[in-house]
C-alpha positions in Angstrom: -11.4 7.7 40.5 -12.4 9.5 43.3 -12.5 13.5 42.2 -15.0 15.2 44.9 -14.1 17.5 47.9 -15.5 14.8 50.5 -12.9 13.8 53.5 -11.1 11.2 52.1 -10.1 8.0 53.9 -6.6 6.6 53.9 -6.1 3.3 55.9 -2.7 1.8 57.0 -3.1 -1.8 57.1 0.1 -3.4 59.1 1.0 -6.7 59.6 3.0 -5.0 62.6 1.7 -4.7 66.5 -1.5 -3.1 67.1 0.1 -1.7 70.4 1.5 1.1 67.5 -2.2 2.2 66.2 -3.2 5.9 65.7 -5.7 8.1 64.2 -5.3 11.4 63.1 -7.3 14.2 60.6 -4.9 16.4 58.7 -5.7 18.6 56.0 -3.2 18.1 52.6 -3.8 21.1 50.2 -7.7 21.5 49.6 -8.4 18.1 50.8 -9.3 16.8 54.6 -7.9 13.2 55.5 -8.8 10.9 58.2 -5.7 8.8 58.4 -5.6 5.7 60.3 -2.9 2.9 61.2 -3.8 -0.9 61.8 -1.7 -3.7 63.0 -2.8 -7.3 63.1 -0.1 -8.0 65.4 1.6 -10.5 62.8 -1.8 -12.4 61.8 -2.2 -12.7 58.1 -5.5 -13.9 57.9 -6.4 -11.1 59.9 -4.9 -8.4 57.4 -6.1 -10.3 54.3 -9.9 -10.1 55.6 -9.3 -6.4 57.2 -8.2 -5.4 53.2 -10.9 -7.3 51.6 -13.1 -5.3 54.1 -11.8 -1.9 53.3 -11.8 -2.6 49.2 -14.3 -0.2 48.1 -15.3 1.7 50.8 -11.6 4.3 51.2 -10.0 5.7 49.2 -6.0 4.3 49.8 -4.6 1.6 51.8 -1.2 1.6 52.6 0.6 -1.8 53.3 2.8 -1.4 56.4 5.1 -4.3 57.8 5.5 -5.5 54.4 6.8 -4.4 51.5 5.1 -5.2 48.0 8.9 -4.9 46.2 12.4 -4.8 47.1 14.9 -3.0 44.6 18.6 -3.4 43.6 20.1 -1.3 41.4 19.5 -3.2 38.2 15.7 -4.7 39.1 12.8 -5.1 41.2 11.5 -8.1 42.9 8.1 -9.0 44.5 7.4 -10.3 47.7 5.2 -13.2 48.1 3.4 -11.8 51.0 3.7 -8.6 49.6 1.6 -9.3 46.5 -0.2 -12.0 48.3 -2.2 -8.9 50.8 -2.1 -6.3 47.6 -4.2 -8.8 45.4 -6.9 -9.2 48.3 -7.9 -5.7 47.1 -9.5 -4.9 44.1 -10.9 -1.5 43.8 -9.1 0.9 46.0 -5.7 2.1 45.5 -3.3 0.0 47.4 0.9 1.0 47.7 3.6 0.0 49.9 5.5 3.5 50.5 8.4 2.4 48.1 7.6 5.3 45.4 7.8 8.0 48.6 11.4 5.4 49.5 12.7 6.4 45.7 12.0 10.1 45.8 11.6 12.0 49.0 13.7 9.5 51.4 16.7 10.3 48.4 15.6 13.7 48.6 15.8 14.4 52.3 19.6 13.0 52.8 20.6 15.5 49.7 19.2 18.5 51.9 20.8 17.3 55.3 24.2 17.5 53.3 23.4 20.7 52.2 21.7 22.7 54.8 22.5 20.5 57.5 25.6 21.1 59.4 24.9 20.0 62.4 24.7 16.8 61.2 27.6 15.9 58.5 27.2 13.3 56.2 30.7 13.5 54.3 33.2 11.1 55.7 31.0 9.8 58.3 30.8 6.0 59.0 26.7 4.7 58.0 25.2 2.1 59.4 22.2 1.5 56.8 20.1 -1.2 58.0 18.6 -2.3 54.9 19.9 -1.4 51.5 17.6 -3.4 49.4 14.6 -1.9 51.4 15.2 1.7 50.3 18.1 1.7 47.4 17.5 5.8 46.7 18.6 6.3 50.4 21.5 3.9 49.9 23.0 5.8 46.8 22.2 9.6 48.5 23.9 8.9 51.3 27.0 7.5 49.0 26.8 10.6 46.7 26.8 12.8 49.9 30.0 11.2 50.8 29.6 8.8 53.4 31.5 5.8 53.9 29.0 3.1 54.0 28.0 0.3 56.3 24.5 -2.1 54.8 23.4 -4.6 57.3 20.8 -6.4 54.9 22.4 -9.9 55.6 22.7 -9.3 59.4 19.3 -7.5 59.8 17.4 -9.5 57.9 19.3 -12.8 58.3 20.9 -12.9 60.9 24.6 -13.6 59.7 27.2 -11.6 60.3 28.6 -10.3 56.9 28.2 -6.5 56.4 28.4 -5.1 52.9 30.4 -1.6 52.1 30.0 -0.7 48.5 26.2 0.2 46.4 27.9 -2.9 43.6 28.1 -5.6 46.4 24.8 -4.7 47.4 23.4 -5.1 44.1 25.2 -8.4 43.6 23.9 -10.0 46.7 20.6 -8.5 46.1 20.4 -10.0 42.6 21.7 -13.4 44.2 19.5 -13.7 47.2 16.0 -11.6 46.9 14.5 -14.2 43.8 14.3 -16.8 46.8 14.1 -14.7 49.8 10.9 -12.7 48.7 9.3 -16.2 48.5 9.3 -16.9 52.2 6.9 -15.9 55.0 7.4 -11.9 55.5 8.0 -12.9 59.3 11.3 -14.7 58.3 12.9 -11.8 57.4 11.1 -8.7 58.9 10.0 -8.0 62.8 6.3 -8.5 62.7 3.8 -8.7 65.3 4.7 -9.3 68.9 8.6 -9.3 67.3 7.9 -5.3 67.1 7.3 -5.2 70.7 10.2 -7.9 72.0 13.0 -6.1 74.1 16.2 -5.4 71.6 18.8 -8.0 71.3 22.1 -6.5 71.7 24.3 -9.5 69.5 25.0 -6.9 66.8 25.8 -3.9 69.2 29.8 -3.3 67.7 28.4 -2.1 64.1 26.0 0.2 66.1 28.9 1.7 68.2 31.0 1.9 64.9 28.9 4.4 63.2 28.2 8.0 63.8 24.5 7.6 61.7 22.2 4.7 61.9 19.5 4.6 58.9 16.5 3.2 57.9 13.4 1.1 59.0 13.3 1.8 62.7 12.1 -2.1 63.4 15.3 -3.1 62.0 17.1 -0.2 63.9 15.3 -1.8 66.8 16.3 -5.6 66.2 19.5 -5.4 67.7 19.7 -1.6 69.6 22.2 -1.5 72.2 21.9 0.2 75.6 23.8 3.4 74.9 23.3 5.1 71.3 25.6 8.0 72.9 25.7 11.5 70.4 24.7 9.1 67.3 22.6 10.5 64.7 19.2 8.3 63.6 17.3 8.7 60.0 14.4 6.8 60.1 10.3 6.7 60.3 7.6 5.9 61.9 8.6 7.0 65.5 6.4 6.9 68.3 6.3 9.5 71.1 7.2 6.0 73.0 9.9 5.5 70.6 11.7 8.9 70.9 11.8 8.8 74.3 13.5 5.8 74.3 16.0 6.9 71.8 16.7 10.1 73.9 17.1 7.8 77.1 19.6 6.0 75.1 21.8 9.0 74.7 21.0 9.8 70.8 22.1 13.1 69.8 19.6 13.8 66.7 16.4 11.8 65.3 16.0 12.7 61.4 12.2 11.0 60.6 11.8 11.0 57.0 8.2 11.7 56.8 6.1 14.6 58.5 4.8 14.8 62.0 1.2 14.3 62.0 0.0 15.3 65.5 2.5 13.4 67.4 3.4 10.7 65.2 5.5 10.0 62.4 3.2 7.5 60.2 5.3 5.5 57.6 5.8 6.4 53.6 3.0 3.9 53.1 0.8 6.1 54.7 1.7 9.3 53.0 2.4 7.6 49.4 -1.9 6.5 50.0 -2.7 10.3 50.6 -0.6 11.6 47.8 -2.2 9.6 45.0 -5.4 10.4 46.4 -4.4 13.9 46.0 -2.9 13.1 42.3 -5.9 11.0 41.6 -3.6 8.4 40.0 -2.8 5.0 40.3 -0.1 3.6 41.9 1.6 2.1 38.4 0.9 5.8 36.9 2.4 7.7 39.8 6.0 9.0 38.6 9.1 10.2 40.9 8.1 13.4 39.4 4.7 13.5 40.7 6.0 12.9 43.8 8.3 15.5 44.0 5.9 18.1 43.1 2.9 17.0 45.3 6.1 17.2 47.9 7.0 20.7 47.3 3.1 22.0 47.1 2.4 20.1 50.4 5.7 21.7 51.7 6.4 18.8 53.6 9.8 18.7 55.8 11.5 15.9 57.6 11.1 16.1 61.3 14.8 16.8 62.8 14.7 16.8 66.8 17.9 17.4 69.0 17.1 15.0 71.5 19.6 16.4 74.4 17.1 18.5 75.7 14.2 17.2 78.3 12.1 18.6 75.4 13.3 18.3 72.1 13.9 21.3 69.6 12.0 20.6 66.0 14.0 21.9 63.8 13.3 22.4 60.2 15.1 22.1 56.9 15.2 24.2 54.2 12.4 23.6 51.3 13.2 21.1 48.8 15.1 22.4 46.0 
């Protein structure tokens, strides 16, 4: 383990476009971090030998454009790729954001529905790109009272078949993920150059149909319409590029999940890396609780712009109770 005061390195190793890469130094607590994001623009060869490069010499890796596990209610199930890119490392620490998905992504949609007002949860109409991609944002977002919308079959499939309840989900992630976390990541996910095609608009009616749009931004991408007018969107890893595309699409609020780091929302992988560092654990000892705590020491809030304005408000939330 790695226990002195040194800056500590924390690498982001994406299978998405390069075109998103950035650097920043932050410090978290007593600790400095230089944080970095890479993309291999979709080449897997490219991220297997950039990890085998990085093994030893960091301190965390985050995988981005992949996850290592997909959840239902009632189990876990490993991607092929997924493991295939954690098992190229061997010494360093290596997650995939979905313990940061479990605790403070749950976490943050419990304190827009109670501190929030400005943007209601209860009785509002969801549009949750992925369920099986973050299942503790799926079941906050029910508890809060919303009525529910999970495109997992049209977002990562490409069929037209939405899903409404948290026990459908469950049933068709039980049914489908043993097979579908065996194919190539890029069957299912925007990698690569995908990140950086222009949005197809097939799927627009489910986007107009909802007053909030959630989860991965890629998949909010996939199939954006023109016109996103006063809709509310909870995601991460948003660009300054990305915002401003958002706001020119009329969107009344952007809610991203994890902090702003000097401009730039980096994804859960990248702050899951840097809070293990900072709980010197591994990632199979790292609880919900740990989490949690490290979350309310750090003080971290969600980032919650009205984008209505030429330049956007930040807003923040209350603490985390």
């Amino acid at each position: 383990m790695i226990t002195d005061q040194r800056t500590a390195t924390v690498v982001s190793v994406s299978l998405g476009s390069s075109r998103r890469d950035h650097e920043v130094e932050v410090d978290l607590l007593d600790r400095h971090f230089h944080i970095s994001r890479r993309g291999t623009d979709g080449n897997f060869k490219q991220a297997l030998d950039l990890l085998k490069s990085l093994d030893g010499t960091v301190d965390a890796i985050g995988l981005g454009g992949v996850d290592i596990y997909l959840y239902s209610r009632r189990d876990r199930f490993a991607l092929r790729d997924g493991l295939r890119l954690k098992n190229a490392v061997q010494k360093t620490r290596v997650v995939d954001g979905s313990g940061l998905k479990n605790s403070l992504e749950r976490e943050i949609i419990k304190l827009l529905a109670r501190h929030h007002p400005e943007i209601p949860i209860q009785g509002r109409k969801v549009l949750m790109v992925s369920g099986m991609d973050r299942f503790g944002m799926a079941e906050a977002f029910v508890e809060a009272g919303a009525h529910m919308t999970y495109g997992d079959l049209i977002f990562a499939l490409d069929r037209n078949q939405p899903i409404h309840s948290l026990d459908e989900l469950a049933d068709w992630a039980d049914r489908l993920l043993p097979e579908l976390c065996k194919m190539p990541i890029g069957f299912l996910y925007p990698i690569g150059k995908q990140q950086d095609a222009a949005p197809d608009e097939k799927y627009a009616a489910y986007y107009h149909d909802a007053d909030i749009i959630a989860g991965d931004y890629h998949f909010i991408r996939k199939y954006m319409p023109a016109r996103l007018d006063g809709k509310v969107i909870v995601t991460n890893t948003v660009t300054p590029a990305d915002v401003e595309d958002l706001a020119a699409r009329g969107v009344a609020w952007l809610v991203a999940t994890t902090p702003d780091l000097k401009g730039r929302s980096f994804g859960t992988n990248v702050l899951e890396a840097a809070m293990l560092v900072l709980l010197d654990k591994d990632w199979d000892d790292a609880t919900s609780d740990d989490y949690l705590n490290l979350i309310r020491r750090l003080d971290l809030r969600p980032r919650v712009e009205y984008l209505h304005q030429k330049f956007p408000s930040r807003l923040c939330l209350g603490e985390l109770e």
